[in-house]
Short mmCIF file of the C-alpha atoms (twelve columns), coordinates in Angstrom:
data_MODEL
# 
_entry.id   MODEL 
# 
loop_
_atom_site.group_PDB 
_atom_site.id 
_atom_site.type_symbol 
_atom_site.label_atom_id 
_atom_site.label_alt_id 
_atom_site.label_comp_id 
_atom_site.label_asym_id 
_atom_site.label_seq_id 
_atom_site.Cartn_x 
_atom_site.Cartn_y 
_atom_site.Cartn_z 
_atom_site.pdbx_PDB_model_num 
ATOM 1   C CA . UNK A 1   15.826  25.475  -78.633 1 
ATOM 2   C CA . UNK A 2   18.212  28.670  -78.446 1 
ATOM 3   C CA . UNK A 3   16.451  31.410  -76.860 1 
ATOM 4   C CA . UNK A 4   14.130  29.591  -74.773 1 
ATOM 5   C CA . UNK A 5   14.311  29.701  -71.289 1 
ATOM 6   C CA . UNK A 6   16.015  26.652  -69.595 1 
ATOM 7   C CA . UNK A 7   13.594  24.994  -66.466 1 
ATOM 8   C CA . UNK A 8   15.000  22.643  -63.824 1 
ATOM 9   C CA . UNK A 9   13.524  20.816  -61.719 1 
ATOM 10  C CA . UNK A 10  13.250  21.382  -57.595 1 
ATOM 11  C CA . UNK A 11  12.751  19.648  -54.262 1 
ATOM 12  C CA . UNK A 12  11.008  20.559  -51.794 1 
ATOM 13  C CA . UNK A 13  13.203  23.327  -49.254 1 
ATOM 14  C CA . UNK A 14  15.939  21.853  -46.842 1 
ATOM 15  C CA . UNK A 15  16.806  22.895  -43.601 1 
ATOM 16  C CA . UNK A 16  19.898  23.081  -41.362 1 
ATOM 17  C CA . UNK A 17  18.273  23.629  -38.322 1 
ATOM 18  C CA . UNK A 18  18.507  21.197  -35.726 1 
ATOM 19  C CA . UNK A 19  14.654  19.882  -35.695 1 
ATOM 20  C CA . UNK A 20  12.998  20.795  -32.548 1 
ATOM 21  C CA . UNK A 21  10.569  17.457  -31.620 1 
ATOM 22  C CA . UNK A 22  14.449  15.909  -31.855 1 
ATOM 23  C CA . UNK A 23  15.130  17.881  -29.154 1 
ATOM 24  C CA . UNK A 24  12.126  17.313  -27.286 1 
ATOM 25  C CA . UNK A 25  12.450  13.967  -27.383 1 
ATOM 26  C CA . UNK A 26  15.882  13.570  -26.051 1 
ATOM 27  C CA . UNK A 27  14.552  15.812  -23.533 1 
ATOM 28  C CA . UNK A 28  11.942  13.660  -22.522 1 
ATOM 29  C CA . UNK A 29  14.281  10.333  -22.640 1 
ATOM 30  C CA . UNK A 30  16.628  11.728  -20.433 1 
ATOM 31  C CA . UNK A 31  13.342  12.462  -17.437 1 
ATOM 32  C CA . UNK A 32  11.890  9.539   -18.158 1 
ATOM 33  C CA . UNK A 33  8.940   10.700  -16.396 1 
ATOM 34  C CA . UNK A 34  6.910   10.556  -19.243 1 
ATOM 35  C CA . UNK A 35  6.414   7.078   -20.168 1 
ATOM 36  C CA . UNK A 36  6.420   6.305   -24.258 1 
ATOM 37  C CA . UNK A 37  6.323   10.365  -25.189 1 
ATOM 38  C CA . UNK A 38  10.076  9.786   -26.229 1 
ATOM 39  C CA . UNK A 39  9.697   7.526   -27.821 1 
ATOM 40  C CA . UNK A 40  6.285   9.438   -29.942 1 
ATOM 41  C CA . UNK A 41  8.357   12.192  -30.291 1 
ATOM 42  C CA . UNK A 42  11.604  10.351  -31.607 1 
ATOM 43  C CA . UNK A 43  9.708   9.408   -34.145 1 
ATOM 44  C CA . UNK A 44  7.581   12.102  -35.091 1 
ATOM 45  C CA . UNK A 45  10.795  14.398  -35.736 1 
ATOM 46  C CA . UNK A 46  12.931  11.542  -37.580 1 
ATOM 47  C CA . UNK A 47  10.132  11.427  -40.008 1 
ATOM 48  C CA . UNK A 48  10.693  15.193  -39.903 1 
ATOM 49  C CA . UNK A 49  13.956  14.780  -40.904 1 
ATOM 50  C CA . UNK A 50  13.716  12.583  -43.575 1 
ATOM 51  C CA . UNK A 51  11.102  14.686  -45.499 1 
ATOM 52  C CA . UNK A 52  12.184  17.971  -44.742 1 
ATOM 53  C CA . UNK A 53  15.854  17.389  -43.796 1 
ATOM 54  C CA . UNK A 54  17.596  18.905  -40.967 1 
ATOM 55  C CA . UNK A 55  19.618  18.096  -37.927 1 
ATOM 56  C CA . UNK A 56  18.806  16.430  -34.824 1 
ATOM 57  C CA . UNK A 57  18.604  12.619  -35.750 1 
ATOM 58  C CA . UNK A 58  21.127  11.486  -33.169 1 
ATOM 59  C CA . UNK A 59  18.935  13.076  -30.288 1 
ATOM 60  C CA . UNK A 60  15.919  11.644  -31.865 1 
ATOM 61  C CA . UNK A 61  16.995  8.577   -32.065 1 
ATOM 62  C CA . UNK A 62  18.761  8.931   -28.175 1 
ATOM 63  C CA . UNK A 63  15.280  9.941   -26.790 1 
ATOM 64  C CA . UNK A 64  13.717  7.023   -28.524 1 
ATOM 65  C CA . UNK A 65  15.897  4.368   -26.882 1 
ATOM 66  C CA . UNK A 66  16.275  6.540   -23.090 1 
ATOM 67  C CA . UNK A 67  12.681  5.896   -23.497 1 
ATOM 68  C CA . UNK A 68  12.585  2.340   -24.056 1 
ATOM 69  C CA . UNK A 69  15.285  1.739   -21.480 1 
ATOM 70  C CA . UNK A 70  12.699  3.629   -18.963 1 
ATOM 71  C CA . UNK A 71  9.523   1.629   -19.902 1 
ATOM 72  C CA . UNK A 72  11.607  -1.811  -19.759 1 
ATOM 73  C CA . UNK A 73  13.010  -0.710  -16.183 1 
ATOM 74  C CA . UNK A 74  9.911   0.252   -15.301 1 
ATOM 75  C CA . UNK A 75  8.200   -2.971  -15.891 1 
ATOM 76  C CA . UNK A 76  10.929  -5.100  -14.465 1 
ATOM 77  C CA . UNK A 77  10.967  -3.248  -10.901 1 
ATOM 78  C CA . UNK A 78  6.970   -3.868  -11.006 1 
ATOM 79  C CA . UNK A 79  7.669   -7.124  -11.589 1 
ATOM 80  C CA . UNK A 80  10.208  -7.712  -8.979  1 
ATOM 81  C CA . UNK A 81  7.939   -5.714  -6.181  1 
ATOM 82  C CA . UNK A 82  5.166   -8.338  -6.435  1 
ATOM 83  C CA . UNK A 83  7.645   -11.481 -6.392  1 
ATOM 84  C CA . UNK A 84  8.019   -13.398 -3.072  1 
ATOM 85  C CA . UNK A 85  10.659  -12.009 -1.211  1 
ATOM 86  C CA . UNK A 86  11.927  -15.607 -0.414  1 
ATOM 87  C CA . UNK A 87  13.074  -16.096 -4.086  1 
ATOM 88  C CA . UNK A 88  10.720  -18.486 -5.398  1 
ATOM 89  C CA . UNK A 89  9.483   -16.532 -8.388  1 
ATOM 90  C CA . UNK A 90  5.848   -16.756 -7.213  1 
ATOM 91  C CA . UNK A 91  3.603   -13.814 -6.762  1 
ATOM 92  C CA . UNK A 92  3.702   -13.251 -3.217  1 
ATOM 93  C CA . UNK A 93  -0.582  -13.682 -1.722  1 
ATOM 94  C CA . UNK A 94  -1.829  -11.299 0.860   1 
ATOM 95  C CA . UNK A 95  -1.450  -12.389 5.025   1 
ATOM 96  C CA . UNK A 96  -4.505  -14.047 6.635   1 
ATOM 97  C CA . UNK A 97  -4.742  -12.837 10.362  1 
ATOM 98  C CA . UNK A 98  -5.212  -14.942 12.209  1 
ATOM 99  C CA . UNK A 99  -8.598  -16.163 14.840  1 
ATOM 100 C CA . UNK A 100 -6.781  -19.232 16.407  1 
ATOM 101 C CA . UNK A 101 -6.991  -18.860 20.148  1 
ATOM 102 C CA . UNK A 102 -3.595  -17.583 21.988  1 
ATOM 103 C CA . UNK A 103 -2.417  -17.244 25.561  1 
ATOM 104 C CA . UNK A 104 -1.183  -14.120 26.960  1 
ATOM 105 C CA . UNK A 105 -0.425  -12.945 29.788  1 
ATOM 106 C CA . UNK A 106 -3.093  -11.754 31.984  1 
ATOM 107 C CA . UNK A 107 -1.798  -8.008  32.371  1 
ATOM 108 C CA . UNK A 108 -1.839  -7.595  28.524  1 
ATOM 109 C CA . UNK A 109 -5.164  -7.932  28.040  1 
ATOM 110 C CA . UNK A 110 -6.690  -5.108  26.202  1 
ATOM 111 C CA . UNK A 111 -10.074 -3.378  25.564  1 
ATOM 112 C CA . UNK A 112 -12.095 -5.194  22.779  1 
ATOM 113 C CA . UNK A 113 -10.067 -8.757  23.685  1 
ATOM 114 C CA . UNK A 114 -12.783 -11.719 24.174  1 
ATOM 115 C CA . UNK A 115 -10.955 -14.352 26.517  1 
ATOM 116 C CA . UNK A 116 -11.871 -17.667 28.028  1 
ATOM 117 C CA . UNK A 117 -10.425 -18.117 31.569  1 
ATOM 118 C CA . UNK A 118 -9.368  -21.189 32.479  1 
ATOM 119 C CA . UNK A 119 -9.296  -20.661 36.151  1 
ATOM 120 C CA . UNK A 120 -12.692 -19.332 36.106  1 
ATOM 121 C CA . UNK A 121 -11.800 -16.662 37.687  1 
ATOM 122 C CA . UNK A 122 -13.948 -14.322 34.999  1 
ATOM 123 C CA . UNK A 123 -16.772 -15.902 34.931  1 
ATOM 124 C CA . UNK A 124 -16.806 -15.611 38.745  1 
ATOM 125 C CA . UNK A 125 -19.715 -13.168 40.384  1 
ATOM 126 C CA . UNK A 126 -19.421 -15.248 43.418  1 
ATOM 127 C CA . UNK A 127 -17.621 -13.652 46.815  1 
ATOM 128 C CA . UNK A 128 -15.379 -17.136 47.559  1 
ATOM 129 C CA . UNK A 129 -12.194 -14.974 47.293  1 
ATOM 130 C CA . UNK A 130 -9.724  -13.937 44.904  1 
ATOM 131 C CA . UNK A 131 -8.284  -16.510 41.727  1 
ATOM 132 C CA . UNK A 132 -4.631  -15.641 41.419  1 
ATOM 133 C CA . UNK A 133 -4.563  -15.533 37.138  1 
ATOM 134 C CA . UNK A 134 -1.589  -15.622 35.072  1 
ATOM 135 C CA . UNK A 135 -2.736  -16.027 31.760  1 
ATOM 136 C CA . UNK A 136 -5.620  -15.661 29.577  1 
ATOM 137 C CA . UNK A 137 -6.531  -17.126 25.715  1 
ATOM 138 C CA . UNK A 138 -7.503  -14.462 23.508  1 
ATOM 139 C CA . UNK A 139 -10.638 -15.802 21.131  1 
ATOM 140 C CA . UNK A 140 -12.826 -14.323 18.933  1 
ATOM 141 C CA . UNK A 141 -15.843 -12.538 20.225  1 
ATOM 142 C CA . UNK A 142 -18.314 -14.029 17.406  1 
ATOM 143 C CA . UNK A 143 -17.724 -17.615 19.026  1 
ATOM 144 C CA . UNK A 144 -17.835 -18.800 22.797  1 
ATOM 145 C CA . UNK A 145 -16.254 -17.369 25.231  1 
ATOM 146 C CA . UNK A 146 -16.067 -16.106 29.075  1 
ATOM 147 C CA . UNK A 147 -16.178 -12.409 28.933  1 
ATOM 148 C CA . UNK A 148 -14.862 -9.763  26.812  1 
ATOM 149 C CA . UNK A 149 -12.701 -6.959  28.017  1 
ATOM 150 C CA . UNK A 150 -14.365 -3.333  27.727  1 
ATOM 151 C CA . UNK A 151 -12.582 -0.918  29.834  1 
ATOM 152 C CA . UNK A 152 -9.045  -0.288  31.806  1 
ATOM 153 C CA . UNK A 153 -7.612  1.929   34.300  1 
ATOM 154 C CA . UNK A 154 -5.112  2.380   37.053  1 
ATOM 155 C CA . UNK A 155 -4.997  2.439   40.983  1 
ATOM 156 C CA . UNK A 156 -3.169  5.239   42.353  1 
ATOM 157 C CA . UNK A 157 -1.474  5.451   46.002  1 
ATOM 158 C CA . UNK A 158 -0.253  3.205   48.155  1 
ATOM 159 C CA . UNK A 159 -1.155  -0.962  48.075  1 
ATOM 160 C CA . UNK A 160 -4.637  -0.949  49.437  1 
ATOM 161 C CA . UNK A 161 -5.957  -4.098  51.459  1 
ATOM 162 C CA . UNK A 162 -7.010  -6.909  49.562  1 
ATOM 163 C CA . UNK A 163 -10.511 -5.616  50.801  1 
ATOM 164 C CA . UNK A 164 -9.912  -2.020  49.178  1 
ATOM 165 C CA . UNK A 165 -8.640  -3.279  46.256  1 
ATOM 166 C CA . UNK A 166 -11.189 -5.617  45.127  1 
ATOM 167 C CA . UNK A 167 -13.815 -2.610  46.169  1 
ATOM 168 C CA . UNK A 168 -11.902 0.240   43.834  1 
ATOM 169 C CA . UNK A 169 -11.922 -2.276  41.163  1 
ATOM 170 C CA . UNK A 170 -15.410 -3.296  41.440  1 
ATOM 171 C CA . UNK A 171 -16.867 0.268   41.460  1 
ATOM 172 C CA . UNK A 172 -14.024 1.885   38.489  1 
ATOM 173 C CA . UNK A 173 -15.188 -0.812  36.541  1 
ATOM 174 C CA . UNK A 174 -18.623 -0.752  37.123  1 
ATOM 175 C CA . UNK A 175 -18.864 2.974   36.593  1 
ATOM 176 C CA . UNK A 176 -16.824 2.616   33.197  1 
ATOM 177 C CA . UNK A 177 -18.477 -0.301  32.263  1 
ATOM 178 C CA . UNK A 178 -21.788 1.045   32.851  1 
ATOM 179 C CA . UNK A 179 -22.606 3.084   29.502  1 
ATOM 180 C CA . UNK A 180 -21.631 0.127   27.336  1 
ATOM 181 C CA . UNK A 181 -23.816 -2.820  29.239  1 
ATOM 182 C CA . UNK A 182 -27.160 -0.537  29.236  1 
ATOM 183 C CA . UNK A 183 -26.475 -0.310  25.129  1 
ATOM 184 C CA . UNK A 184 -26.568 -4.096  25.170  1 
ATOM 185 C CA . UNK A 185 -29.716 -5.619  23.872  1 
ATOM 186 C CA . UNK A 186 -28.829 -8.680  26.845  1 
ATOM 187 C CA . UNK A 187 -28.117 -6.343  29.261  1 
ATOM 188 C CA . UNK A 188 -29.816 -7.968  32.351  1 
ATOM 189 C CA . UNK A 189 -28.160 -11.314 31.410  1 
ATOM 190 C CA . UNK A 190 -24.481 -9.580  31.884  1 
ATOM 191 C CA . UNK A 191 -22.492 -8.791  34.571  1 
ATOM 192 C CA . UNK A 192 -18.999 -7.373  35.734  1 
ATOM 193 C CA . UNK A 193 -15.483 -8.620  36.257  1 
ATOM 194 C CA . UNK A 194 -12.514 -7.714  36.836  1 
ATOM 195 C CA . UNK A 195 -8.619  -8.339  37.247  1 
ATOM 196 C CA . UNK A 196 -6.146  -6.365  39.665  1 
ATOM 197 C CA . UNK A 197 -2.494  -6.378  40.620  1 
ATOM 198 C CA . UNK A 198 -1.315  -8.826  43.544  1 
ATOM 199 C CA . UNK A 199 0.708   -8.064  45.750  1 
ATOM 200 C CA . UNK A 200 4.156   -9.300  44.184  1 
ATOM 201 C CA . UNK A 201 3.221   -7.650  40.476  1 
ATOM 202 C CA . UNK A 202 2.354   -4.560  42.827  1 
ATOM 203 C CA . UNK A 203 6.132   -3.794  44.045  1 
ATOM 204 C CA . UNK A 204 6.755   -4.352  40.149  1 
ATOM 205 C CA . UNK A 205 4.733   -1.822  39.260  1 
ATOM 206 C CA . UNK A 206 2.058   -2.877  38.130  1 
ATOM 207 C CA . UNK A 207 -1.432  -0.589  39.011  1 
ATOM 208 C CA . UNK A 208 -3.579  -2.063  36.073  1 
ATOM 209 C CA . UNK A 209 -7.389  -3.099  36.823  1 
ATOM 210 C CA . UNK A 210 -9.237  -5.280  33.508  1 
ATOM 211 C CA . UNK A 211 -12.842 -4.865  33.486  1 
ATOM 212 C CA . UNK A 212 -14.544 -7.765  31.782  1 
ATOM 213 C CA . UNK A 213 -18.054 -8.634  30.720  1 
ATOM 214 C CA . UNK A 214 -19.399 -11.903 31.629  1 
ATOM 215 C CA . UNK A 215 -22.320 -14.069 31.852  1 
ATOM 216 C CA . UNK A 216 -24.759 -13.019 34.759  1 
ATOM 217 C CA . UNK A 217 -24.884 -16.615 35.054  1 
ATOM 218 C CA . UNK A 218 -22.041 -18.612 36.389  1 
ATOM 219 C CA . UNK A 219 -20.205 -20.728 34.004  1 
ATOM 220 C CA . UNK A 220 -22.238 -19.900 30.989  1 
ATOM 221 C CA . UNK A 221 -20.464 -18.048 28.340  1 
ATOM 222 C CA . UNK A 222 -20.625 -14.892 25.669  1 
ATOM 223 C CA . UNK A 223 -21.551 -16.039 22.297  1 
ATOM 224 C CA . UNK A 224 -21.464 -12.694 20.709  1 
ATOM 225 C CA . UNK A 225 -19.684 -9.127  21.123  1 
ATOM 226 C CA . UNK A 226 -21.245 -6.419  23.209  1 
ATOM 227 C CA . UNK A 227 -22.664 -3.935  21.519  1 
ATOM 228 C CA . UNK A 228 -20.654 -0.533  21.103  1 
# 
């Protein structure tokens, strides 16, 4: 009616502003450090938009899918790390070492190596001479086996006689050997061994004396490791 005051109805307020979790979440796409927050955040501020109004929907949406693209690459490298480098497809299974016996050669045997010598020559207390070794086969020490290496060291100065050798051997590796055998529970069933440089590997340089643990008695072997 004339007079009255004329009412309209209203929305709620717009804004021009470009929304700030839009921002945010382009922010976040572009890092892509952050996993899914992107993509939360994408969406958080285009429902933002749409009720309130507002600029920004272009970076939401941007930060939504630099997100996806980041969780999809991310899965696919994982993927591709644990496939078998030959190509198969198959998830590649962890190595096995392994405890099959294997030769090597004589002056590469190392402290905590359990070996069976053919030639005997560990196993050997007796004073019949030297046994001119070449190789050795490595075993494992919780099955049979001749002796088991538990010290090294080196001869200095010039080639002794065969005589001075086989005595500096005998008492470096008896002196080194010495705090580990007394440890042993079997100690009065072991005795020592030992390898040296001939003559020929000495003029090639080589100065490196193996002490060994063996049986007390000849020919019978180690069933066990020495204890530490």
């Amino acid at each position: 009616m004339p007079g009255e005051p004329s009412s309209y109805g209203s929305g709620p307020p717009t804004s021009n502003k470009t929304n700030g979790l839009a921002i945010a979440a382009f922010i976040t796409g572009l890092l892509g450090c952050l996993g899914v927050l992107g993509l939360i955040l994408g969406v958080i501020s285009l429902r933002q938009i749409g009720r309130n109004g507002g600029k920004g929907r272009g970076l939401a949406m941007a930060g939504i899918i630099l997100s996806c693209l980041w969780v999809v690459g991310g899965i696919g490298g994982y993927l591709l790390l644990g496939d078998d480098s030959s190509g198969t497809g198959k998830i590649a299974k962890p190595k096995i070492s392994s405890t099959k016996p294997k030769s090597v050669d004589a002056k590469k045997m190392k402290v905590g190596d359990c070996i069976n010598d053919n030639s005997g020559a560990s196993t050997s207390t007796s004073t019949d001479g030297p046994v001119e070794v070449e190789s050795v086969k490595v075993v494992p020490c919780t099955g049979p086996h001749d002796g088991e290496v538990l010290a090294a060291f080196k001869l200095g100065g010039l080639f002794p006689s065969e005589n001075e050798m086989s005595q500096k051997a005998s008492a470096g590796c008896k002196r080194l050997m010495a705090p580990r055998l007394r440890r042993d529970p079997a100690a009065a069933s072991l005795a020592t061994s030992y390898y040296y440089p001939t003559a020929e590997s000495w003029t090639r340089g080589d100065r490196d004396v193996t002490c060994v643990a063996v049986h007390a008695t000849e020919g019978k072997k180690l069933t066990r490791p020495i204890r530490r």
